[in-house]
Phi, psi and omega in degrees: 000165183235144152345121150326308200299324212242042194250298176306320194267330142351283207317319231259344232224318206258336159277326164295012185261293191309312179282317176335310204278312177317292175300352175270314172317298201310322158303016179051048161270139199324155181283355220234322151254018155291335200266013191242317134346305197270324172279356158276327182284340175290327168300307166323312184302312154353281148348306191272344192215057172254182178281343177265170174274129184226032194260342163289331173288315192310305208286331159350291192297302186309270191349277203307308175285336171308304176317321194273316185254103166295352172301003200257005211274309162303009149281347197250009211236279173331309179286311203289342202301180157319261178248127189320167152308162154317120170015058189298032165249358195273000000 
């Protein structure tokens, strides 16, 4: 699990993950890093709602992938702020 304090900037860092990867299809990029992507993102939902603080593990990943794709690098931007914008999903 992740924390209260840090649960929204998860939300907000793993939904900016998700429109990344939907603009890496749509921009034709190989199916072969989409599909490599998609194996760090599969791991997060978990992250998030497990019985333990997984919040170090969390940010782990956004690293990691942000290292193989830097366009990813603002999601790991998105976990570290304080807090998202006022209701960034709207």
């Amino acid at each position: 699990m992740i924390p209260a304090e840090k649960l929204d900037s998860a939300l907000y860092a793993l939904s900016g993950v998700v429109v990344e990867s939907r603009a890496m299809a749509v921009n034709g990029r190989s199916s072969e890093q989409l599909a490599e992507v998609l194996d760090f993102v599969e791991y997060l939902p978990p992250l998030l709602a497990g019985p333990d603080d997984e919040t170090d593990g969390f940010r782990a990943f956004l690293e990691a992938l942000a290292a193989r794709y830097p366009e990813f690098g603002f999601a790991l931007e998105r976990f570290d702020a304080e807090q998202p914008p006022r209701q960034w999903w709207s």
